[in-house]
N, C-alpha and C positions, 0 to 999 in steps of 0.2 A: 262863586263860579269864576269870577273874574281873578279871583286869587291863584287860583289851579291853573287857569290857562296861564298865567303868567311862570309860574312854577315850569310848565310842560315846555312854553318856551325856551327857556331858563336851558331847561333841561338838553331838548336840541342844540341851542347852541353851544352848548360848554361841549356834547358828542361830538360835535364838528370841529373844534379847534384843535391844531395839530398836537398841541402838547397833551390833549386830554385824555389818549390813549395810551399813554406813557406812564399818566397817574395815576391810572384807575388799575394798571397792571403792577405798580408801585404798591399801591394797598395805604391802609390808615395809617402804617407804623411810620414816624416820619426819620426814622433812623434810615429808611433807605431800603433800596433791594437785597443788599446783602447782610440784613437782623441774623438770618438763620446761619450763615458761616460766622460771625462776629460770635453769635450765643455759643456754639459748638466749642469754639476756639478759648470761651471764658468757661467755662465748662472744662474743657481739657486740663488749662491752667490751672483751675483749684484742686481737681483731683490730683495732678502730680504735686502739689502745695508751692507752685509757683506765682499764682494769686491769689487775693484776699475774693470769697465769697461776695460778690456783690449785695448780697441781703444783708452782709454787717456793712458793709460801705452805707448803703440806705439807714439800716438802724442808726449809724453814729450822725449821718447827716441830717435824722429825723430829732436827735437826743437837743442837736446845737440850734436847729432852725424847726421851730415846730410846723407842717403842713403833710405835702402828700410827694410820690413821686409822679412826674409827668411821664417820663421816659429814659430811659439809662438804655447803654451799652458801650461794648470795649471799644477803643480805638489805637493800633495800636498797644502798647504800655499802659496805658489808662481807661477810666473809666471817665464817661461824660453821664452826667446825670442833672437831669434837667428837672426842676422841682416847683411846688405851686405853693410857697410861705403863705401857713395861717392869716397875714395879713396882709395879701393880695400881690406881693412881690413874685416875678419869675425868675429863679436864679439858676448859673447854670454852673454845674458844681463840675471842676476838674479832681479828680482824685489817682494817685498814685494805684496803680492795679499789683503790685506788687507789694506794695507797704502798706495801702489803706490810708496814707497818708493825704487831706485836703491839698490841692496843689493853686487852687484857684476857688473862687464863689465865697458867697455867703459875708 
C-alpha cells in the first residue's frame, strides 16, 4: 500500500512540473517532435534513390556490431542510429544517408 501511494505521489508531482507537459506531449520516441517529418523526408529520399534505405544501414551496422537497434532517424544528410551492443555497450552510429557509408560509432 505504501508503495502505491508513493507511486501516485510520484505521479502528481512529476504533472505539476513545468516541463512535464512538454514531455508527455513529446511522446516515448526520443528522436523528438519532429520523427514523422524526418521519416517522411527519409522515405522521399530512397524512393527517388537518393538515399540508402535505413533497414540496410541497420543490417550492415547489425553484420559489424552484433545487438539491437535503439532508435535511428535522418538528420539532415545522415542517419544517427543509436544501438544496444550484444555486450552491453550503447553506441551511437553516424552514417552517411546517401552512401551508407559509417561516418562515426562502433
Amino acid at each position: 500500500m505504501k508503495t502505491i501511494r508513493v507511486i501516485l505521489v510520484a505521479a502528481a508531482l512529476a504533472a505539476a512540473l513545468p516541463g512535464a507537459a512538454s514531455a508527455q506531449r513529446r511522446g516515448p520516441d526520443s528522436l523528438g517532435a519532429d520523427w514523422r517529418a524526418q521519416s517522411d523526408q527519409a522515405r522521399g529520399g530512397v524512393q527517388s534513390g537518393q538515399l540508402v534505405p535505413l533497414s540496410r544501414v541497420i543490417d550492415m551496422i547489425g553484420r559489424r556490431v552484433p545487438g539491437r537497434v535503439l532508435d535511428a532517424g535522418l538528420e539532415g544528410s545522415t542517419y544517427r542510429v543509436r544501438w544496444a551492443a550484444a555486450d552491453g555497450r550503447r553506441i551511437d552510429f553516424i552514417v552517411d544517408a546517401r552512401t551508407g557509408q559509417i561516418l562515426s560509432g562502433g
